[in-house]
N, CA, C and O atoms as a DFTB+ gen file, in Angstrom:
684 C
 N C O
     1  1     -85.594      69.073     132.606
     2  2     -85.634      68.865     131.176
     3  2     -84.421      68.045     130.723
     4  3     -84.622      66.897     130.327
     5  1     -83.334      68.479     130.747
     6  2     -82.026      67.611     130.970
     7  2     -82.524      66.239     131.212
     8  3     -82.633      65.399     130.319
     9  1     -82.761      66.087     132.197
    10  2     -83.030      65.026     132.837
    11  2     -83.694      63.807     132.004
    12  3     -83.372      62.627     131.870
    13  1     -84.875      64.677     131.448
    14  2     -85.875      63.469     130.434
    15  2     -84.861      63.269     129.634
    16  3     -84.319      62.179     129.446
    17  1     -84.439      64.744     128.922
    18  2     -83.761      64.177     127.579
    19  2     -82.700      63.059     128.098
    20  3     -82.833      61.969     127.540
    21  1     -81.772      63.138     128.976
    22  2     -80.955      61.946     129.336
    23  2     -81.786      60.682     128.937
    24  3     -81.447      59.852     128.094
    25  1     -83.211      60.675     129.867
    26  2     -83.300      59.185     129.798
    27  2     -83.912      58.838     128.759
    28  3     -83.955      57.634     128.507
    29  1     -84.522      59.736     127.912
    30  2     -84.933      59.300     126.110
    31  2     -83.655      58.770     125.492
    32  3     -83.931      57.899     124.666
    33  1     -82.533      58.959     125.586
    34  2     -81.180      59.181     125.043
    35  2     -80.788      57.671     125.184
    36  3     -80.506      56.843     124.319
    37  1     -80.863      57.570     126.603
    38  2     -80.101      56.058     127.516
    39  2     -81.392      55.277     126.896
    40  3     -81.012      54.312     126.234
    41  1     -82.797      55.418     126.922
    42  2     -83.633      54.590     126.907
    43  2     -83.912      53.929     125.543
    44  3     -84.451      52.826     125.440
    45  1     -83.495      54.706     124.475
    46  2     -83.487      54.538     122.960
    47  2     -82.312      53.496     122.881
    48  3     -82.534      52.407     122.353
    49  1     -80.699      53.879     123.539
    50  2     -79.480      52.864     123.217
    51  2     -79.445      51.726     124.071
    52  3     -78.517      50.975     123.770
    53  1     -80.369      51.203     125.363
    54  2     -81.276      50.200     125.822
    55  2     -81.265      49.005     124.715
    56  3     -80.616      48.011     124.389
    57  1     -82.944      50.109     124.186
    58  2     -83.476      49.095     123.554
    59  2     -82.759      48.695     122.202
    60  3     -83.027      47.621     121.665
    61  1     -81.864      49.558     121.674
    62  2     -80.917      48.780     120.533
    63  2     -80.106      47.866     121.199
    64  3     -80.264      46.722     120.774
    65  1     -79.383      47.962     121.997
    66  2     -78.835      47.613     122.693
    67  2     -79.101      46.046     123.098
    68  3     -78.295      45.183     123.444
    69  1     -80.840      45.978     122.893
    70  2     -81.400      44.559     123.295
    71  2     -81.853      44.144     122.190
    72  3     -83.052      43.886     122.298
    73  1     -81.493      43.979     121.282
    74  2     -81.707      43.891     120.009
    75  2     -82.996      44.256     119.489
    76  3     -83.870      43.499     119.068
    77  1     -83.008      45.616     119.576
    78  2     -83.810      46.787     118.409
    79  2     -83.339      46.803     117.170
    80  3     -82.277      46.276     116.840
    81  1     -84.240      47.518     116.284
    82  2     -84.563      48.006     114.864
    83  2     -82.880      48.408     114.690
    84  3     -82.368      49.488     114.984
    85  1     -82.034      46.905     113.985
    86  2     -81.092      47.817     113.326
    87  2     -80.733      49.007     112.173
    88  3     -81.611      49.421     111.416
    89  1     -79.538      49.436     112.134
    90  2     -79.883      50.934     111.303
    91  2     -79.839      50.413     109.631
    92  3     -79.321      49.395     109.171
    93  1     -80.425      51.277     109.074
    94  2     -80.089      50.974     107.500
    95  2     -78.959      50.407     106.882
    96  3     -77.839      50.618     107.348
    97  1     -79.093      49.863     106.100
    98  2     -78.102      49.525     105.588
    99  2     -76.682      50.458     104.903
   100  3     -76.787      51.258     103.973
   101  1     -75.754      50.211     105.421
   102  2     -74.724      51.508     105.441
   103  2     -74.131      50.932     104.139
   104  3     -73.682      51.979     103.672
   105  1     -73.875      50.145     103.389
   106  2     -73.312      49.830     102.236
   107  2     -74.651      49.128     101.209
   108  3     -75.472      48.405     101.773
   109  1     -74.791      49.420      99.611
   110  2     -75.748      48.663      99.005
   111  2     -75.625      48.083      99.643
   112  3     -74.841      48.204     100.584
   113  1     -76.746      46.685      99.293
   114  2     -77.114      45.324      99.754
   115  2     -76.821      44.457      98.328
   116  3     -77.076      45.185      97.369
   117  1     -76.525      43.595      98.059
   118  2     -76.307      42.941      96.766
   119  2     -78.145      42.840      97.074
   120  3     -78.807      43.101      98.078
   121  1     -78.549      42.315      95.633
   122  2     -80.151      42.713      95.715
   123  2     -80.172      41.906      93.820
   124  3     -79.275      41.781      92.986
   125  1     -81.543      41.555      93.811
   126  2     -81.902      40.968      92.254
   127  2     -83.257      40.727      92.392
   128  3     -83.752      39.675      92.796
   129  1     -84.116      42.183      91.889
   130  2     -85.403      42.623      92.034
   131  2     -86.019      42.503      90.091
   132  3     -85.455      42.730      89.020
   133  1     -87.149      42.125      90.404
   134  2     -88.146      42.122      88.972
   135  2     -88.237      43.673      88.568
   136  3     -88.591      44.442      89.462
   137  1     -88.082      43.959      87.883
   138  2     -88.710      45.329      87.044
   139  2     -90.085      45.336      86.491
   140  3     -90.415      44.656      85.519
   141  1     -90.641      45.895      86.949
   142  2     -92.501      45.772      86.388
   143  2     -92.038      45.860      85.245
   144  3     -91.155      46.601      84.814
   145  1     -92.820      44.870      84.603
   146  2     -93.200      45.104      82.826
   147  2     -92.137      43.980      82.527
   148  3     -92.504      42.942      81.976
   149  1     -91.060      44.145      82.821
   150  2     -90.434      43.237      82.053
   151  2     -88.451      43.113      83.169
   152  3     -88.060      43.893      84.037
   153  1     -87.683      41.799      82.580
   154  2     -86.799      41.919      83.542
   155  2     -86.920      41.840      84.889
   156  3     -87.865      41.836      85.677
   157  1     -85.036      41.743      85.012
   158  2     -84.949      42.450      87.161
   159  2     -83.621      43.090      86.487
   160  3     -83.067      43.192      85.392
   161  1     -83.505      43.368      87.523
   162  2     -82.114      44.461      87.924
   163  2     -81.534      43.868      89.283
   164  3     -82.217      43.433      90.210
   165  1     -80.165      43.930      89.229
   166  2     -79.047      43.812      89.793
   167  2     -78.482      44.649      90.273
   168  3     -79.017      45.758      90.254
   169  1     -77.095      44.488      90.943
   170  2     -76.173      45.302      91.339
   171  2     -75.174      45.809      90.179
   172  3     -74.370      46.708      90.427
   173  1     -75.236      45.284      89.069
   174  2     -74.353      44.680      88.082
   175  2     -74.645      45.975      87.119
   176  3     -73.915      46.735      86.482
   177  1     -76.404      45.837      87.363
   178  2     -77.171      46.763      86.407
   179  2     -76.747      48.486      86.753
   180  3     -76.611      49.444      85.993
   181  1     -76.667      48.404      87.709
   182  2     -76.700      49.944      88.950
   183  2     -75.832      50.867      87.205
   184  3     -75.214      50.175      86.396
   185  1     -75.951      51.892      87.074
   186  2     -75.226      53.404      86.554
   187  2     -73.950      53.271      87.451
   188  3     -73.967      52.865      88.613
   189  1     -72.636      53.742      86.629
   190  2     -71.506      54.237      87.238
   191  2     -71.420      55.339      87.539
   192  3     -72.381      55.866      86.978
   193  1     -70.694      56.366      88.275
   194  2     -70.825      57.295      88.646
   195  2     -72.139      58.011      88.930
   196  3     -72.181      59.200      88.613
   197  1     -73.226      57.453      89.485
   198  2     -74.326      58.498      89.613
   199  2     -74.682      58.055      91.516
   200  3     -74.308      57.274      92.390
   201  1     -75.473      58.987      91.329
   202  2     -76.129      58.643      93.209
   203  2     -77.246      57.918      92.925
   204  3     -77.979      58.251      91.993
   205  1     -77.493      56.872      93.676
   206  2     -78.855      55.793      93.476
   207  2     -79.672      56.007      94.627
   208  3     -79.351      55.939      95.813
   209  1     -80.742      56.268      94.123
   210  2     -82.069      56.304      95.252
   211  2     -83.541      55.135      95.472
   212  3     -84.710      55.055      95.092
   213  1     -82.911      54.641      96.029
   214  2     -83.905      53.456      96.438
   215  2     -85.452      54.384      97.154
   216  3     -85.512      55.374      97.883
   217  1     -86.385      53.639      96.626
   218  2     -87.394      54.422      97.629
   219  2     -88.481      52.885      97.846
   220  3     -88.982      52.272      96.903
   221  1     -88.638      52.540      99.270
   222  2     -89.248      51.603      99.505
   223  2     -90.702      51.943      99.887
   224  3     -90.891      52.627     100.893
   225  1     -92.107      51.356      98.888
   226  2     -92.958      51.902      99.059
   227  2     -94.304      50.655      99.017
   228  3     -94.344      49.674      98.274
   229  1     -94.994      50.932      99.714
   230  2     -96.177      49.953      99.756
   231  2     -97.527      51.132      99.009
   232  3     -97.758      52.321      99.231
   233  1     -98.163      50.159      98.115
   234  2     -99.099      51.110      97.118
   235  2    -100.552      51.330      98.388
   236  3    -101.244      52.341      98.505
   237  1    -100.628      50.465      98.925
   238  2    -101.685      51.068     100.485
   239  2    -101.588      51.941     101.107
   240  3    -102.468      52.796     101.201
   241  1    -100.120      51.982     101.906
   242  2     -99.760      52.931     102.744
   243  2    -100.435      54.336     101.900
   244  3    -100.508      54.557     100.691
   245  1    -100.912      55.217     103.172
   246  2    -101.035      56.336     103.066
   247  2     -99.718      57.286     103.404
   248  3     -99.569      58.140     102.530
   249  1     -99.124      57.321     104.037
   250  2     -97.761      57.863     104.171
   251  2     -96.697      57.800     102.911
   252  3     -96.010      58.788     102.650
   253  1     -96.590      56.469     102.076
   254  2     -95.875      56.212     100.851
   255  2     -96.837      57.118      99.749
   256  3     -96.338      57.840      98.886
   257  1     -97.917      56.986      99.896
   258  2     -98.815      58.125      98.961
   259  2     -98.139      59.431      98.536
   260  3     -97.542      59.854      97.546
   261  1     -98.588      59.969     100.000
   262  2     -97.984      61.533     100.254
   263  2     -96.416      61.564      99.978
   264  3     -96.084      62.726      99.744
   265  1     -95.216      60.585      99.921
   266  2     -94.224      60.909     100.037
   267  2     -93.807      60.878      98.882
   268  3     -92.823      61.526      98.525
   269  1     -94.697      59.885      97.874
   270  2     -94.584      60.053      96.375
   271  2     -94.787      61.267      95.821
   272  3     -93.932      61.894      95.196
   273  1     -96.335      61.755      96.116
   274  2     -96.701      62.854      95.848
   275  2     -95.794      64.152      95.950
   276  3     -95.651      64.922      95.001
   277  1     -95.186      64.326      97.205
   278  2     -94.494      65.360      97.882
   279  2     -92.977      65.324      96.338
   280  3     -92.585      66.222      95.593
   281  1     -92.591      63.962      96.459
   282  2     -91.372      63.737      95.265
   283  2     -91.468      64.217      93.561
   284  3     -90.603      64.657      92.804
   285  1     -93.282      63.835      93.312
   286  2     -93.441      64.218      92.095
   287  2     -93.552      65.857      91.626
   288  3     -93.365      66.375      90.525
   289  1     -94.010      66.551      93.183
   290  2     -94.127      68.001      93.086
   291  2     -92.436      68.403      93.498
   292  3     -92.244      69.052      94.527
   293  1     -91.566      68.090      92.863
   294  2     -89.931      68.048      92.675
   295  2     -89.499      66.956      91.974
   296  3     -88.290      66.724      91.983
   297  1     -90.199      66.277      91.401
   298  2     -89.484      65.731      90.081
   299  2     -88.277      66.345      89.805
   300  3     -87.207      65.788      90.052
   301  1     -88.349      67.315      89.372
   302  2     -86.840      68.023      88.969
   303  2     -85.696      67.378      89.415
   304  3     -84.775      66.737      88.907
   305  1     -86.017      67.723      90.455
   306  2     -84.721      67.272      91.769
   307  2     -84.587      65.755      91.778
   308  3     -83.710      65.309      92.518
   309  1     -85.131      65.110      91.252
   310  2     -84.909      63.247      91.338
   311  2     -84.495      63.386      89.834
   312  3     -83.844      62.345      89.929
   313  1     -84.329      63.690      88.745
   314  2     -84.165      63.471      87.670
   315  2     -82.589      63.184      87.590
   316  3     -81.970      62.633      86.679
   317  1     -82.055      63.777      88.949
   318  2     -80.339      63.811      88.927
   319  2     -79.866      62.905      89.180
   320  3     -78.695      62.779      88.820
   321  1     -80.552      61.743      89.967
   322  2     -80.255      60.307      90.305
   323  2     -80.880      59.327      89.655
   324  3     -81.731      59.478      88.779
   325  1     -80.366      58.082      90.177
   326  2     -80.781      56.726      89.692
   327  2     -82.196      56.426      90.437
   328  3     -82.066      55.650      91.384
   329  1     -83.187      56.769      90.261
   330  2     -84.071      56.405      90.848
   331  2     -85.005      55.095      90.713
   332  3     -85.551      54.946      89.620
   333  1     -85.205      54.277      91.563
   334  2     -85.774      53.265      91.732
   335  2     -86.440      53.088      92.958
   336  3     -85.851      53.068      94.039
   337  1     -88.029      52.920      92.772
   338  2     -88.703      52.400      93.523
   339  2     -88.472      50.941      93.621
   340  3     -87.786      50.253      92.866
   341  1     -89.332      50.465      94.951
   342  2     -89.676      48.900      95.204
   343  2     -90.700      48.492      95.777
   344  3     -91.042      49.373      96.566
   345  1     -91.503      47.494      95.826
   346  2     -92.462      47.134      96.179
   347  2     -92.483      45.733      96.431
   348  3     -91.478      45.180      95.984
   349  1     -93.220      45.039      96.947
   350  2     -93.690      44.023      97.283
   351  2     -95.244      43.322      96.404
   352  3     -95.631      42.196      96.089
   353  1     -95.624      44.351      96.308
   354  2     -97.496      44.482      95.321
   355  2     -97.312      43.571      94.169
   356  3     -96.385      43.331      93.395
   357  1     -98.165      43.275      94.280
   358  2     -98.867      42.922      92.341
   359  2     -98.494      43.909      91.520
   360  3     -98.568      44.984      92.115
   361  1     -98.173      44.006      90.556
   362  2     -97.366      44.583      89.310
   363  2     -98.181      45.404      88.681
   364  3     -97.623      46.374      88.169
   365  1    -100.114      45.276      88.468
   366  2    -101.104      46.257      88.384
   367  2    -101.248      46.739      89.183
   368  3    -101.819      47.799      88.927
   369  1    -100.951      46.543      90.744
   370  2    -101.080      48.003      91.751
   371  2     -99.476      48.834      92.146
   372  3     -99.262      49.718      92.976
   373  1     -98.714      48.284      91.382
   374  2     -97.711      49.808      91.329
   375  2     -98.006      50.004      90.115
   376  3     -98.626      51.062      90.003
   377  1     -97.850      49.467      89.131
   378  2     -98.573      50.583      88.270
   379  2     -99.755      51.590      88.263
   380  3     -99.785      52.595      87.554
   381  1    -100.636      51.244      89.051
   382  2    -101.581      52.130      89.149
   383  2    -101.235      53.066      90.423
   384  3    -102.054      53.911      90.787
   385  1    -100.430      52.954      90.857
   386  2     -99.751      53.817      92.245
   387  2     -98.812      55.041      91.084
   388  3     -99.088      56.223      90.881
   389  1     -97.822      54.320      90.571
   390  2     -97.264      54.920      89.982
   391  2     -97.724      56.293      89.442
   392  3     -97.448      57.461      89.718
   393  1     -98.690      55.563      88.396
   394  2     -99.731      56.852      87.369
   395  2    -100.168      57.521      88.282
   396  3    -100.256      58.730      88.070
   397  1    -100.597      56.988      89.614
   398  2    -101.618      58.724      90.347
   399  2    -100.631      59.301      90.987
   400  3    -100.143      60.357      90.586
   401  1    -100.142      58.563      92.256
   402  2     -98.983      59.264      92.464
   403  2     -97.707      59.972      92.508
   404  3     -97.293      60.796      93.325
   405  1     -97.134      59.447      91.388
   406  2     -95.966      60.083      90.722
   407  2     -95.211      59.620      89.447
   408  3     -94.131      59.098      89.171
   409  1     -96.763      60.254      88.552
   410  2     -96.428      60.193      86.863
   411  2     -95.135      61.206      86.196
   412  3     -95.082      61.465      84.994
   413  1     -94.307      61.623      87.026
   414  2     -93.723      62.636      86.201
   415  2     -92.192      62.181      87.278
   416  3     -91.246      62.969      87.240
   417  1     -92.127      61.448      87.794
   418  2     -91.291      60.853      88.484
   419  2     -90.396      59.384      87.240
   420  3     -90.795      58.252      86.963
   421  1     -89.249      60.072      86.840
   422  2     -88.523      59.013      85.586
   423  2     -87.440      57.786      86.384
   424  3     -86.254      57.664      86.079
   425  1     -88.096      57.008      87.370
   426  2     -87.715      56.157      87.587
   427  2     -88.055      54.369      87.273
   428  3     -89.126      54.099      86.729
   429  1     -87.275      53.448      87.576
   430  2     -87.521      52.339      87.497
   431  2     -88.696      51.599      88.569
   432  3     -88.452      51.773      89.762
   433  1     -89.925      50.806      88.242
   434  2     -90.688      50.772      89.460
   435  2     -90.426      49.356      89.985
   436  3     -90.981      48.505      89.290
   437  1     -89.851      48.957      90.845
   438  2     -89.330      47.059      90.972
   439  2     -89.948      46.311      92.004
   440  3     -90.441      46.912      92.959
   441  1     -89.983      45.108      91.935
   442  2     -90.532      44.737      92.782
   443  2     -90.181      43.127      93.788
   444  3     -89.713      42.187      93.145
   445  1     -90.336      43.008      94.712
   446  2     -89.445      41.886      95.747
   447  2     -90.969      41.248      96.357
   448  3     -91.229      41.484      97.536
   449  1     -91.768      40.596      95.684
   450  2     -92.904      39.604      96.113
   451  2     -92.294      38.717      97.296
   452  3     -93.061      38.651      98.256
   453  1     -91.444      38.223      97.405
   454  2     -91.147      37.473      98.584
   455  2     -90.758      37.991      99.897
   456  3     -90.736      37.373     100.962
   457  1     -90.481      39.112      99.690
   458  2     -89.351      40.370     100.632
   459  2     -88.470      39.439     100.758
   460  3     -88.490      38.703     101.745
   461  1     -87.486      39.303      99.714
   462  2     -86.445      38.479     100.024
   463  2     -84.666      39.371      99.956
   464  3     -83.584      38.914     100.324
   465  1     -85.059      41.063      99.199
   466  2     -83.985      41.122      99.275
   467  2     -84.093      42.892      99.998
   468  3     -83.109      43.582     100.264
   469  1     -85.674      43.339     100.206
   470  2     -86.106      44.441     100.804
   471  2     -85.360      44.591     102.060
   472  3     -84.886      45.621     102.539
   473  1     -85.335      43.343     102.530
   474  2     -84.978      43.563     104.075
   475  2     -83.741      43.590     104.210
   476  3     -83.421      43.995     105.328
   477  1     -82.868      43.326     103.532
   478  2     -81.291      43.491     103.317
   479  2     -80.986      45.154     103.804
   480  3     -80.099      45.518     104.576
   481  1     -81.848      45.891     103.214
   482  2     -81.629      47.202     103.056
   483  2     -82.041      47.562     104.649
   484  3     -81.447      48.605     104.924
   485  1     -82.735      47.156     105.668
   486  2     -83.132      47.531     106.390
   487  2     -84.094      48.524     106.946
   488  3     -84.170      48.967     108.092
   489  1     -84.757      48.758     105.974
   490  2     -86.025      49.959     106.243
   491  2     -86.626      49.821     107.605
   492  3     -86.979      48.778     108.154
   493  1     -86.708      51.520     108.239
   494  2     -87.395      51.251     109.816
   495  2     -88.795      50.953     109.638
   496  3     -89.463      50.173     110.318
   497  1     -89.268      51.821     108.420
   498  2     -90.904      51.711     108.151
   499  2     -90.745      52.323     107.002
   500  3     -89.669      52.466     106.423
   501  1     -92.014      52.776     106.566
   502  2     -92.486      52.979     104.685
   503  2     -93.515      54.304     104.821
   504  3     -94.628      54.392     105.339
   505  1     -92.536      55.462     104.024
   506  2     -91.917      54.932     103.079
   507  2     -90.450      55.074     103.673
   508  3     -90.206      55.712     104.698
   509  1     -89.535      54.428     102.938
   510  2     -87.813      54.216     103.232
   511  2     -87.404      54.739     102.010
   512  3     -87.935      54.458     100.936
   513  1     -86.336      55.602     102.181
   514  2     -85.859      56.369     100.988
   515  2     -84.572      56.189     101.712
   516  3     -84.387      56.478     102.894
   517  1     -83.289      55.445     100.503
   518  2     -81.930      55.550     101.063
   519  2     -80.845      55.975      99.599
   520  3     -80.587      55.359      98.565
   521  1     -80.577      56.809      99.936
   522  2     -79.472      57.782      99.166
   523  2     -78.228      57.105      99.389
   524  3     -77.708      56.906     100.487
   525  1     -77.632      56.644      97.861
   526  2     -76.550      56.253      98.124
   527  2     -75.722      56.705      97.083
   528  3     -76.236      56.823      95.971
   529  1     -74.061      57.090      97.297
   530  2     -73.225      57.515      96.703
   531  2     -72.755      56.781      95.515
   532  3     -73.370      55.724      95.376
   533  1     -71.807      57.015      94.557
   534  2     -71.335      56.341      93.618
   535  2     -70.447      55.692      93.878
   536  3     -69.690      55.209      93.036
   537  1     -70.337      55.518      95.295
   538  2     -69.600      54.156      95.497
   539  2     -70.361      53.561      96.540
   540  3     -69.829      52.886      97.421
   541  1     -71.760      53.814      96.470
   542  2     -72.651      52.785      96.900
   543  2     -72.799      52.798      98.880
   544  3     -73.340      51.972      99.615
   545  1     -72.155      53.938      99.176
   546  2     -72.363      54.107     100.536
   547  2     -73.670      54.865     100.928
   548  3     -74.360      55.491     100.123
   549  1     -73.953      54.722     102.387
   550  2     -75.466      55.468     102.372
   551  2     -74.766      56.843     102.651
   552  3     -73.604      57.107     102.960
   553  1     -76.096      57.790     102.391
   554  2     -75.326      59.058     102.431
   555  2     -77.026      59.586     103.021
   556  3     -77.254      60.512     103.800
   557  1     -77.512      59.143     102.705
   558  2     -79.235      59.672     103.757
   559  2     -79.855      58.219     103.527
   560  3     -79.757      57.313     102.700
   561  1     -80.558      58.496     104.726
   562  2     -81.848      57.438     105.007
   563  2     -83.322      58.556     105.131
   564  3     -83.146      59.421     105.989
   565  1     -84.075      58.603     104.736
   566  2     -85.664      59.127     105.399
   567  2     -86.789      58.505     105.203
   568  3     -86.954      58.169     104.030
   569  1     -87.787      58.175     106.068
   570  2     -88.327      57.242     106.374
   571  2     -89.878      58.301     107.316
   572  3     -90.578      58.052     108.297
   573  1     -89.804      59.421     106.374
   574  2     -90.831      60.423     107.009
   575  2     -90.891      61.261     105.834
   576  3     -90.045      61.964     105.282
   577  1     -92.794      60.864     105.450
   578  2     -92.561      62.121     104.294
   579  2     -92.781      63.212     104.494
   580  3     -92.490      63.899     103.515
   581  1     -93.124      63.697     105.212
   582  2     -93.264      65.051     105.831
   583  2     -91.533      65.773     105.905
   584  3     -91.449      66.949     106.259
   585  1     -90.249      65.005     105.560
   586  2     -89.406      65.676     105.604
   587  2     -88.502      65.425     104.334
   588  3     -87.300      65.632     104.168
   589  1     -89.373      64.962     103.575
   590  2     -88.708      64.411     101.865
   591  2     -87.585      65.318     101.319
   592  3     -86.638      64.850     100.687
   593  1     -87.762      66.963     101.654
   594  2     -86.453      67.683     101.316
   595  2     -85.667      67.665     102.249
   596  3     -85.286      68.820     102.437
   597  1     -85.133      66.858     103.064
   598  2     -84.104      66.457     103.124
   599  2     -83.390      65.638     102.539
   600  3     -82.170      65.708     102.683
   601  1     -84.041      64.533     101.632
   602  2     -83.239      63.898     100.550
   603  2     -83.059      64.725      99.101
   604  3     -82.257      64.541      98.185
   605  1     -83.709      65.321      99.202
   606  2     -83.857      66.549      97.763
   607  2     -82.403      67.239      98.691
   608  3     -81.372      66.715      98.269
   609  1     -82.233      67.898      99.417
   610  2     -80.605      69.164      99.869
   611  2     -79.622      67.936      99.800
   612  3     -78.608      68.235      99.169
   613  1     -79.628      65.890     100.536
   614  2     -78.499      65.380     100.104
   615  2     -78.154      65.253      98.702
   616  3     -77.006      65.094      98.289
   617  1     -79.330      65.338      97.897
   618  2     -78.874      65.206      96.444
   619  2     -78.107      66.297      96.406
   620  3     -76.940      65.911      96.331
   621  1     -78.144      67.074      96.415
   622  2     -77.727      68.598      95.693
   623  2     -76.453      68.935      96.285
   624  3     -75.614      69.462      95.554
   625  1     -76.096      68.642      97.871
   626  2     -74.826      68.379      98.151
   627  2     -74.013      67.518      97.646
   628  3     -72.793      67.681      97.617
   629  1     -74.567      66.600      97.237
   630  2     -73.605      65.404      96.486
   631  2     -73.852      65.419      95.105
   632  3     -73.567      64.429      94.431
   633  1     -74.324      66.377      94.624
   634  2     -74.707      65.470      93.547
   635  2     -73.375      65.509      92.284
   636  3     -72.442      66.303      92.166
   637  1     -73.675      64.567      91.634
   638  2     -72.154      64.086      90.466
   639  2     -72.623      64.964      89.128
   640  3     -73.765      64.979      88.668
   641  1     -71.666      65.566      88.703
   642  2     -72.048      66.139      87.203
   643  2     -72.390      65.249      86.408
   644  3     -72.142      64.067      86.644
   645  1     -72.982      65.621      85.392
   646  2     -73.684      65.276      83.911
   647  2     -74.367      63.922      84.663
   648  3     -73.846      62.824      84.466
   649  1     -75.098      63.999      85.199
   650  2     -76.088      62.945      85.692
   651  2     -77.668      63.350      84.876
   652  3     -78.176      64.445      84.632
   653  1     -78.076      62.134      84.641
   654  2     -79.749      62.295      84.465
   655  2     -80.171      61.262      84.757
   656  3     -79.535      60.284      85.147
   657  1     -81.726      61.411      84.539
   658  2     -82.605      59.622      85.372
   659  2     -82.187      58.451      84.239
   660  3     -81.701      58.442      83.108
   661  1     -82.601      57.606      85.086
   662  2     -82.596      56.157      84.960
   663  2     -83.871      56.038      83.539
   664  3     -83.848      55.166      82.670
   665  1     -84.437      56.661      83.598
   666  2     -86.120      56.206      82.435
   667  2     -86.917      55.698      83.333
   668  3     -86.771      55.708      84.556
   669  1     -87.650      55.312      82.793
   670  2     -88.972      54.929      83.157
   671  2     -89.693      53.795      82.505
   672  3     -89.942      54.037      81.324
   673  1     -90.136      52.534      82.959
   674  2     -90.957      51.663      82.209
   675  2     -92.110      51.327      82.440
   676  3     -92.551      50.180      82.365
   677  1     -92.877      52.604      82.834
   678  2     -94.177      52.525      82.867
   679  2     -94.841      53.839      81.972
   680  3     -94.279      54.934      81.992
   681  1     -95.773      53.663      81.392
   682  2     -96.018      54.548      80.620
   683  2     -97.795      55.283      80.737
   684  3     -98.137      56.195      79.983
């Protein structure tokens, strides 16, 4: 048993090693994304003192579905950060993602049609959820919705007083 686990271990730092899936992005990414409905947002734009939660989501994916879903049944718990989705989609299919999947979720919904600044961030796959501190360091990555409270316990370990959401511009 040892044994496998060794070579899962060696065989994983291999293939990074040969240029694999680098890791998330450990500091923001400078970034200048459209805001459905209206606007973009910046780095410029970001809240001071709060924790920002990027969540990278494709309105197809079935996995980004459920991980919305899983987020809106804890809304609560995202209301404490800066929350912002992103997308790539047409601007009527996150909105219509939005409304089924997570209407009670008070974040910004944005979007990068070119993937020009998505990939900065480095997502392994979708959905990509990266938790970052108020000084903009990563502090979680998850990229599995089946384990979404684990970004719900980094909030709550970190989280900054008198924080609330970002709003919402979808209605």
């Amino acid at each position: 048993m040892r044994l496998f686990l060794l070579l899962m271990v060696f065989g994983q730092l291999s293939v990074l090693g040969q240029g694999g899936m680098p890791p998330p992005a450990g500091t923001l990414p400078s970034f200048r994304f459209e805001v459905v409905g209206h606007g973009v947002l910046t780095n410029a734009d970001l809240p001071k003192g709060k924790l920002l939660l990027f969540v990278f989501v494709d309105p197809d994916c079935d996995h980004c579905q459920r991980a919305v879903v899983r987020m809106d049944a804890e809304y609560r718990s995202f209301e404490k950060v800066a929350l912002y989705f992103v997308s790539a989609a047409d601007p009527a299919k996150i909105v219509a993602f939005a409304k089924k999947y997570g209407p009670r979720l008070k974040g910004l919904w944005l979007r990068d049609p070119e993937y020009r600044y998505m990939v900065q961030f480095r997502p392994v796959r979708y959905p990509a959820l990266f938790l970052y501190s108020t000084d903009k360091k990563l502090l979680d990555y998850e990229d599995n919705e089946e384990t979404i409270f684990r970004i719900v316990r980094s909030i709550g370990r970190n989280q900054v007083p008198a924080a609330g959401g970002v709003g919402t511009v979808l209605s």
